[in-house]
N, C-alpha and C positions, 0 to 999 in steps of 0.2 A: 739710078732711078730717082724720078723727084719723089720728094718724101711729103705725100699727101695727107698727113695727120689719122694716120689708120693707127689701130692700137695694136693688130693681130696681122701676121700675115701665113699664110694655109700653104705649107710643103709639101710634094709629094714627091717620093724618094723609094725607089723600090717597089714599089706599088701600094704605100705606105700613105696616110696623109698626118700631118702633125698641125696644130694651128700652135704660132710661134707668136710669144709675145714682141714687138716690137719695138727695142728700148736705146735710148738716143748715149754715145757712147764719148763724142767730144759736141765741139760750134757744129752746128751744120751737119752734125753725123748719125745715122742710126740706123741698127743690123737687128734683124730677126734674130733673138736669141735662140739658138739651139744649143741644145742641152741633153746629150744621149744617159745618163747619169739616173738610172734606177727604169728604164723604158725597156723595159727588155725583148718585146718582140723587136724595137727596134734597132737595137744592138744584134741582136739573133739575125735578123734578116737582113742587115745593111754586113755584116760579117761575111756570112755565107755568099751575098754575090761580090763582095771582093777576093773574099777565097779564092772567086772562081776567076776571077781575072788577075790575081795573081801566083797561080800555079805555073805559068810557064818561067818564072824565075825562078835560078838555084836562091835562093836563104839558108842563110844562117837564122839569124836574128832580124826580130820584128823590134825595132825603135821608136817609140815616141814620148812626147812631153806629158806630165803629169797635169791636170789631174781627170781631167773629162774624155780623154782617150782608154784610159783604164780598161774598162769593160770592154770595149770594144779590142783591146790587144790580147785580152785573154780570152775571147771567144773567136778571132780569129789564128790567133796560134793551136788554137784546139782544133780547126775545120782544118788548119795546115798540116796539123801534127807534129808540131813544136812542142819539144819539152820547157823552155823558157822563151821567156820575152826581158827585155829590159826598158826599163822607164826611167827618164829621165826626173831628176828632182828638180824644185823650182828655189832650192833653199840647202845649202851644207847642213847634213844633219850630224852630230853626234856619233852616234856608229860609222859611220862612212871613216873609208882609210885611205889615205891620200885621194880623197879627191877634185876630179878635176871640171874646173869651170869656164862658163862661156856665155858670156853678157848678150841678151836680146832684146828686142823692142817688139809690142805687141798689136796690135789695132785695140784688142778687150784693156789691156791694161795699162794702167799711167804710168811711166818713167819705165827705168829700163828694169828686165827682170834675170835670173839667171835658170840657166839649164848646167843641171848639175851631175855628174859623172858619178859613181863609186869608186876607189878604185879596182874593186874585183869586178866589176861590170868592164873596165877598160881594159882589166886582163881578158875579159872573156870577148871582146870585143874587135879585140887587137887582130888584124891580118884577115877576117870574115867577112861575107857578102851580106849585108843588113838591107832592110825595107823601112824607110821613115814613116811611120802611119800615125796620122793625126785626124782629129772631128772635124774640124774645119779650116781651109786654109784661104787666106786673106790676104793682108798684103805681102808672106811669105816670110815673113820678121823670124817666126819659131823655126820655119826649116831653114833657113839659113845659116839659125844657132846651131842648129843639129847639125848639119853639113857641114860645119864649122866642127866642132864638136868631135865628129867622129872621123873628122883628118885627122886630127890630133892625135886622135885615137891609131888611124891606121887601118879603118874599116874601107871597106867600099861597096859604097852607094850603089847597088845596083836597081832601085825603086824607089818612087816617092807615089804614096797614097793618099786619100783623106774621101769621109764619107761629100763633103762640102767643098764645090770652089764658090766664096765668097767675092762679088763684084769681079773686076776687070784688072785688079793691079798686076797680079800676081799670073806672070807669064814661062815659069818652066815648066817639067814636064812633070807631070802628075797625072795619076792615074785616080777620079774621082767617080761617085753616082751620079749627082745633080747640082747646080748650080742654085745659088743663093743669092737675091739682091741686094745691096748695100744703097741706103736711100740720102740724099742728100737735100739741104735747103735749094740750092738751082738746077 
């Protein structure tokens, strides 16, 4: 969409409406920022109808990147009835034991970033049917890391979620709410 010097653009998702600040992310680039991260009907309601379009899959494990997926992976493993969820880290921490990493490129962020494993998360990982669920997905940089990620691991991918599909890049299968524009100079 050409990017007509708006400041806001007005979502509706669920039967929700959000006005989204509008903020320009490279040349020529700029994405309605969404932001699920302390909105809590919004996480409550965008949860519950993925729930619901993800109960015909077996699960194990609900997957996704840190850190604006959060909320939303623990209140959708609660409507699944999952005892854990696992989240990817964006940075090797200190506690973590052997774990394990996997370089990705982002649309939000500059240069490349990592998704980082534990490795008791890879144990519990290892040989399960996981669901990748993320807030927004874009040009598909973060799940590819994951899908990348959780070969390694030895999971299998039986779902890809996300409350947002962002613009047109990003062509596999995903199971989303609503659609988001990505605005450009032409």
């Amino acid at each position: 969409m050409k990017y007509d010097g708006r400041k806001t653009y007005v979502l509706s998702v669920c039967g929700l409406t959000r006005e989204l600040p509008v903020v320009q992310v490279a040349d020529g680039l700029w994405i309605a920022s969404f932001v699920m991260l302390g909105d809590v009907e919004l996480v409550n309601v965008c949860a519950a109808t993925l729930a619901a379009r993800l109960t015909d899959y077996k699960i194990d494990y609900l997957v996704g990147p840190e850190a604006k997926v959060v909320p939303l992976l623990q209140v959708l493993a609660t409507f699944l009835g999952h005892k854990r969820y696992v989240v990817c880290r964006k940075s090797v921490k200190a506690y973590m034991q052997n774990p394990l990493v996997e370089k990705v490129q982002s649309i939000t962020t500059t240069g490349k970033q990592e998704l980082v494993l534990d490795g008791l998360d890879v144990q519990r990982l290892s040989g399960r049917k996981v669901a990748i669920v993320d807030d927004v997905v874009s040009t598909g940089g973060s799940l590819m890391g994951l899908e990348a990620l959780l070969g390694r691991v030895g999971a299998e991918i039986v779902c890809k979620a996300a409350v947002l599909k962002e613009g047109d890049t990003y062509h596999g299968d995903l199971i989303y709410l609503a659609d988001l524009p990505v605005f450009t100079r032409d």
